[in-house]
C-alpha positions as CSV (number, residue, x, y, z in Angstrom):
1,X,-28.6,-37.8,-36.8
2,X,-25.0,-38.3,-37.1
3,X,-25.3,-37.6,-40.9
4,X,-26.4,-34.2,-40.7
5,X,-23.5,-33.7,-39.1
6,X,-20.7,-35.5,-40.8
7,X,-22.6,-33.0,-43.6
8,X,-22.5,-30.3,-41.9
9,X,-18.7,-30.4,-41.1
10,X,-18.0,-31.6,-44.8
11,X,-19.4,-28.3,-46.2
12,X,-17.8,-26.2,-44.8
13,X,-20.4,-25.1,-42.4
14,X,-20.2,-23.3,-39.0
15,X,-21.2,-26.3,-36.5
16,X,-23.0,-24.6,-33.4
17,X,-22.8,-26.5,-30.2
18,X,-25.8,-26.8,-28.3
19,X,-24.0,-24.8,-25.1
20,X,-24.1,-22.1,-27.8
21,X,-27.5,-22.7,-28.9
22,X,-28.6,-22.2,-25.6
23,X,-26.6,-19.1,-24.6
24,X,-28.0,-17.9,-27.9
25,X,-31.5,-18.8,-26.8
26,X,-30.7,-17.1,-23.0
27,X,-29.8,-14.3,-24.9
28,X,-33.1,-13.6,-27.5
29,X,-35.3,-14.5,-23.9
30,X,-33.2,-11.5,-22.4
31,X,-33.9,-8.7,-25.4
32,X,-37.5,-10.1,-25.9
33,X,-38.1,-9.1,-21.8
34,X,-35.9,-5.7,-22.3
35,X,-38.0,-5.3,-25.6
36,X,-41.5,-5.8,-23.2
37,X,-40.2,-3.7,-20.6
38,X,-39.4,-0.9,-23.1
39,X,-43.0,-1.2,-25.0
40,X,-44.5,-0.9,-21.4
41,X,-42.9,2.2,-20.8
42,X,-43.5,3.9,-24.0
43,X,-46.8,3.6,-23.8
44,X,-46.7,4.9,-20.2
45,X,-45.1,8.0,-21.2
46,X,-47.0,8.0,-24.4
47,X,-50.4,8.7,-22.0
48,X,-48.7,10.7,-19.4
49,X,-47.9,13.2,-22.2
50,X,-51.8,12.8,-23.4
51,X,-52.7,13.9,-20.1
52,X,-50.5,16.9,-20.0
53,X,-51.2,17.9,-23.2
54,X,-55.3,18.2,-22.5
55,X,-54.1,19.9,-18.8
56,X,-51.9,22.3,-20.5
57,X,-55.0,23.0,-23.0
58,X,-57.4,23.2,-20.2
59,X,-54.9,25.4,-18.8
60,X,-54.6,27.8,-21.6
61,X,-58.3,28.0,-22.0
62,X,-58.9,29.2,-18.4
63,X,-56.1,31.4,-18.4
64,X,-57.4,33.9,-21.7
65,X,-58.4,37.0,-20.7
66,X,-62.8,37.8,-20.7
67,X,-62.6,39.4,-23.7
68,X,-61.8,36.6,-25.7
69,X,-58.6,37.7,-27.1
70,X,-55.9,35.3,-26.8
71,X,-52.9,36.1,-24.1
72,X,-49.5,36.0,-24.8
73,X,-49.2,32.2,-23.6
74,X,-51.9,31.1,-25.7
75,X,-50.0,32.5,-28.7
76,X,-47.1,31.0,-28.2
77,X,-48.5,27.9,-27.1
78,X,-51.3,27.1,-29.5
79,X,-49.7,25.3,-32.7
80,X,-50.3,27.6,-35.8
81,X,-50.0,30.5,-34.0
82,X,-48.3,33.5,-32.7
């Protein structure tokens, strides 16, 4: 064990004490929870915007006028269009 060291130091090498390691280690457990956290809330707000877009498509639907031409809203609203 003491070999790899003496090697270490005799390269030239960047010795890392384990008080480093583990603040290193702290550190990747830390971003790996933030990381979780932020996947979670993407695909919260990923299906909340699912459900408002089929709302806002129900929406338009109910709101075109009998005679089946589309209203102003719809035009603008509707991708391709208007």
């Amino acid at each position: 064990m003491l070999e790899g060291g003496a090697v270490a130091v005799s390269g030239d090498d960047d010795v890392t004490s384990n008080r480093a390691v583990r603040q290193m280690e702290d550190r990747i457990r830390e971003l790996e929870r933030q990381l979780g956290r932020k996947t979670l809330e993407v695909e919260i707000l990923k299906e909340a915007l699912d459900k408002s877009r089929s709302k806002k498509l129900t929406w338009l639907a109910q709101s075109q006028p009998k005679d089946g031409s589309p209203s102003r809203a719809c035009k603008h609203a509707l991708p391709g269009s208007g």
